[in-house]
ZAMI-804763 format. One record per residue (C-alpha): x, y, z. Coordinates in nm, 3 decimals. Layout:
[pt [X Y Z]]
...
//
This chain:
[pt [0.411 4.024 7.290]]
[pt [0.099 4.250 7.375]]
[pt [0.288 4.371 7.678]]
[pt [0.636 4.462 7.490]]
[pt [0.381 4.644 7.196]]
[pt [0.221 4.842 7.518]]
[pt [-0.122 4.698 7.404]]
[pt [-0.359 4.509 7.609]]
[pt [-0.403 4.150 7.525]]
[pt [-0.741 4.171 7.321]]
[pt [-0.629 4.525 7.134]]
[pt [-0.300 4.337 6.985]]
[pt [-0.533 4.100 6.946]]
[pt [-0.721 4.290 6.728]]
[pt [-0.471 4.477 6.560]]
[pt [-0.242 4.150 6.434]]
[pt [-0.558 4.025 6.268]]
[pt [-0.620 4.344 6.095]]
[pt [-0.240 4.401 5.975]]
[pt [-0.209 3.973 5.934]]
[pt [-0.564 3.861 5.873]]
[pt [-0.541 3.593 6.112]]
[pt [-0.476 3.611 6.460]]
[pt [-0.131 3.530 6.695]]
[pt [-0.253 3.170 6.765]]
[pt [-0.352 3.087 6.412]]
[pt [-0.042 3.231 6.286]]
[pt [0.189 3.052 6.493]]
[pt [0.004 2.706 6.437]]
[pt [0.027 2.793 6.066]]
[pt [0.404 2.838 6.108]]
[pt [0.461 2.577 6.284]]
[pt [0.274 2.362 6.020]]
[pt [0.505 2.510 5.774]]
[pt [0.775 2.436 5.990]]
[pt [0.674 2.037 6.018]]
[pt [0.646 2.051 5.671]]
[pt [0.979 2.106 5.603]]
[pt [1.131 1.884 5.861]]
[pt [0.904 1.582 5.718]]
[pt [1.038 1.652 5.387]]
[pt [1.387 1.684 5.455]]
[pt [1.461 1.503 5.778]]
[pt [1.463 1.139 5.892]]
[pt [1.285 1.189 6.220]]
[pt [0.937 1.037 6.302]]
[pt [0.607 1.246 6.323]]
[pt [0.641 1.289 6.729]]
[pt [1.010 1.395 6.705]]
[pt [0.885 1.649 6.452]]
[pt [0.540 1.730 6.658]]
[pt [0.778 1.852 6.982]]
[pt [1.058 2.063 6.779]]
[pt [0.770 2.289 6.592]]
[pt [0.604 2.320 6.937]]
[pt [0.286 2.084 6.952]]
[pt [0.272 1.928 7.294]]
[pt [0.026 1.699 7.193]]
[pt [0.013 1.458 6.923]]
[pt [-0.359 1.424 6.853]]
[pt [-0.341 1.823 6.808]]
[pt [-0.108 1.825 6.580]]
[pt [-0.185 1.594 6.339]]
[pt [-0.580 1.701 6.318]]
[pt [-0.453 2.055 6.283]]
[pt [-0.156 1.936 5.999]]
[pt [-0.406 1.758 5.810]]
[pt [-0.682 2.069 5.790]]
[pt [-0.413 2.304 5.685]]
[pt [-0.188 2.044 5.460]]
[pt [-0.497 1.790 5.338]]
[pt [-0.263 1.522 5.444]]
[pt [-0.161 1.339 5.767]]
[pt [0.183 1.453 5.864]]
[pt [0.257 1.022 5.816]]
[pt [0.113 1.034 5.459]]
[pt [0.271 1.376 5.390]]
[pt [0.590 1.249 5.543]]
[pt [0.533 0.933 5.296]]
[pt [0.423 1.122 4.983]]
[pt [0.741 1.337 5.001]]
[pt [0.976 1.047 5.061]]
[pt [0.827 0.858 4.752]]
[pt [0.920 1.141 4.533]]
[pt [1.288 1.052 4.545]]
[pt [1.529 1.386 4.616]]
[pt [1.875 1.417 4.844]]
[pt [1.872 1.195 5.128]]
[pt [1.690 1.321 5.453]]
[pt [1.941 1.429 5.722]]
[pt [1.965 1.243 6.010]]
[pt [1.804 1.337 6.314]]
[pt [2.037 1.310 6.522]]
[pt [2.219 1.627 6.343]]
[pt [1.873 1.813 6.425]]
[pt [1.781 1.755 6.758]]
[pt [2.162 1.840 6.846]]
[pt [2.102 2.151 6.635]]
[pt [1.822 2.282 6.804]]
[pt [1.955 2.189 7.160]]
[pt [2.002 2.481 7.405]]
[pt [2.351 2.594 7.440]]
[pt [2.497 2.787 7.721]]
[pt [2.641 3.094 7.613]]
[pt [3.061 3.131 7.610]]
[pt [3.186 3.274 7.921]]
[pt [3.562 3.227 7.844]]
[pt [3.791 2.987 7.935]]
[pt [3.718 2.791 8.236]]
[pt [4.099 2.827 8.285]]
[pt [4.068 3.242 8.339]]
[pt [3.828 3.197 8.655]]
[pt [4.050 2.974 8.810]]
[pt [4.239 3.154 9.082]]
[pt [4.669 3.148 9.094]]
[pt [4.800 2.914 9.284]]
[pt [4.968 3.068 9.572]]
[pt [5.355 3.149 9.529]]
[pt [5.337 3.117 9.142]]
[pt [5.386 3.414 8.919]]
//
């Protein structure tokens, strides 16, 4: 991001946590925190599914820094919420085919195929 801004590393540095008061790593934990909130609350997928779609590659990490910034393990969160009753969580298997890569549309795999010889 520093490099698109035309900033050195340490001076966008500097400058997010002036304009943000935090700086680009705590922000994006913080997000993503926010992000497994949501998912715990509303989705039926365990804490590690959860852990690898907000971006935590490692388990320990993320549930030591969900449970300074919530006050709660993401399990006990994940618990709390579910014990409060609400719509059904969605099934993960709607998420994790939701946030799978797609290719992009090309056309028709039809249109690249060349005319067979001596048809119109």
């Amino acid at each position: 991001m520093a490099a698109e801004a035309g900033y050195s590393k340490f001076h966008f540095a500097r400058a997010f946590k002036d304009a943000y008061g935090e700086s680009p790593g705590a922000y994006l934990t913080r997000r993503r925190v926010e992000r497994a909130q949501d998912l715990l609350r509303s989705a039926n997928l365990t804490v590690t599914e959860i852990r690898l779609l907000v971006g935590f590659s490692s388990l320990g990490s993320f549930s030591s820094r969900f449970t300074d910034l919530v006050g709660l393990s993401p399990s006990a969160y994940q618990r709390h919420h579910g014990s409060l009753g609400g719509p059904p969580p969605i099934p993960g298997c709607f998420l994790m085919d939701w946030n799978r890569p797609r290719p992009e549309a090309t056309g028709s795999a039809i249109s690249e195929k060349p005319d067979a010889p001596g048809l119109p």
